[in-house]
C-alpha positions in Angstrom: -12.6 -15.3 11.1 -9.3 -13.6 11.6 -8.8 -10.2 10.7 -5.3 -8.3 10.0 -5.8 -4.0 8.9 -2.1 -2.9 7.7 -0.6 0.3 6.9 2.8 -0.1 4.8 4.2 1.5 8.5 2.4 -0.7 10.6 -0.5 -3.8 12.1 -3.2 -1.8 12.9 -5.0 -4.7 14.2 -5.0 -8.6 13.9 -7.6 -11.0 15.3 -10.8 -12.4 15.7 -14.0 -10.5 14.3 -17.4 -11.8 13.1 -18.2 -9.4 10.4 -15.8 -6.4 8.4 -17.9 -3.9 6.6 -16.0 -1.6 3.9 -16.5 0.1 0.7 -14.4 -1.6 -1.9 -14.4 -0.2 -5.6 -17.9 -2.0 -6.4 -19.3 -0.4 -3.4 -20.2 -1.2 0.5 -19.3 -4.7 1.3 -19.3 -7.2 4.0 -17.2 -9.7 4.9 -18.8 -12.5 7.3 -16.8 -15.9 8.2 -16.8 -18.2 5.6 -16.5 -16.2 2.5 -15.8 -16.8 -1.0 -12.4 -15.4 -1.8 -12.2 -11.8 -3.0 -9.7 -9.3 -4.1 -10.9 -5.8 -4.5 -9.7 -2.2 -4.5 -10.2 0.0 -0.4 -11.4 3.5 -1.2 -11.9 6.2 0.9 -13.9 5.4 3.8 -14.7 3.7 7.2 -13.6 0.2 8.0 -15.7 -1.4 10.8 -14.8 -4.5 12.3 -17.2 -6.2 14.4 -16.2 -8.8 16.9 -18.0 -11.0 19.4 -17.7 -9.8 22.4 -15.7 -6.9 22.4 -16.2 -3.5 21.2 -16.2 -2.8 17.4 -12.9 -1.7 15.8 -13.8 1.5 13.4 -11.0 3.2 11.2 -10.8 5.7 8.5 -8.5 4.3 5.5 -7.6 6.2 2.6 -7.4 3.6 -0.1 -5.7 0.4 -0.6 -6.7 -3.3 -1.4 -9.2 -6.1 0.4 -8.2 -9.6 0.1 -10.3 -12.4 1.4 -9.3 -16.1 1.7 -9.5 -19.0 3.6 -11.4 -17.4 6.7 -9.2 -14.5 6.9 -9.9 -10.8 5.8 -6.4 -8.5 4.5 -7.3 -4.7 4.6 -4.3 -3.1 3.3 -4.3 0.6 3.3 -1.8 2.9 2.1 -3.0 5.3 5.1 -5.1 4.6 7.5 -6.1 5.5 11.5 -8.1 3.6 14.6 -10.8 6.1 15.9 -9.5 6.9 19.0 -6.2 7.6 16.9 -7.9 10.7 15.0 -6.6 14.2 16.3 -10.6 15.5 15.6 -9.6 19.3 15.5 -6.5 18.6 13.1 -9.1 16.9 10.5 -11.2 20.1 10.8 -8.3 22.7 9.7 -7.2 20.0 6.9 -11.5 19.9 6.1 -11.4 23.8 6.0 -8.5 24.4 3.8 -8.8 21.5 1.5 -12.7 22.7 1.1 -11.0 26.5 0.4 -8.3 25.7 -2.4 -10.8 23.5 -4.0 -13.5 26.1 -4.3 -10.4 28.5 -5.4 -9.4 26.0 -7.6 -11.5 22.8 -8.6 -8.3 21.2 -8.2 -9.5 17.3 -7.5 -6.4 16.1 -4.9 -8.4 19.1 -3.0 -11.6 17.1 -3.4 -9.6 13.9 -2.2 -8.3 15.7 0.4 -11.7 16.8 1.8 -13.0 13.1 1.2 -10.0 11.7 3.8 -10.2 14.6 6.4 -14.4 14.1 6.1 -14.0 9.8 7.0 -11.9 11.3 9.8 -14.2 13.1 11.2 -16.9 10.6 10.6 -14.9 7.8 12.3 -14.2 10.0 15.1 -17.7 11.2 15.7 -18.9 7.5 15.5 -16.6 6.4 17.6 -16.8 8.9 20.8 -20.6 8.6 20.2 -20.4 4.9 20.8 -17.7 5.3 23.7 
């Protein structure tokens, strides 16, 4: 199945993959070829796209919409980064001080905050773990 991950700024990635694996608004999904259509909301987490004989493709996305159709899989994030993309040390500080105002606060953009710079870090570990 062909698989295209956009950002309003940019292709992230477009081609072959035999399985996407995402959590949509109803929870973890997957996507194998040959699905049924499906149009769903992208929260905050990993994307993993697994192809054939290449390495797997792992992002962090920060929300957004899933639309499947026709043997083709649209992730379309409003934000979202490759692995090897991910400035590790960067996601740390943003962890730290989002983690500080929102114990200070309770403020929940601080708890969304921490949610995006914690799937950075994740997709990050994951990835250099694999590499």
């Amino acid at each position: 199945m062909l698989v295209h991950l956009l950002t309003p700024e940019k292709r992230l990635y477009s081609g072959e993959a035999v399985m996407v694996l995402l959590r949509s608004g109803d929870g973890d999904i997957a996507f194998l070829a040959n699905h049924s259509p499906f149009i769903g909301t992208l929260e905050i987490g990993v994307v993993k796209i697994e192809r054939a004989e290449e390495s797997t493709i792992l992002a962090s996305v920060h929300g957004g919409f899933v639309k499947v159709a026709k043997n083709e899989v649209y992730v379309l994030a409003s934000v979202a980064e490759l692995a090897g993309d991910i400035d590790v040390e960067r996601a740390k500080i943003a962890l730290a001080a989002a983690t500080q105002a929102f114990d200070s606060s309770g403020d929940p953009n601080q708890e969304l905050a921490m949610s995006r710079a914690k799937v950075r870090i994740e997709v990050a570990s994951v990835s250099s773990s694999v590499a």
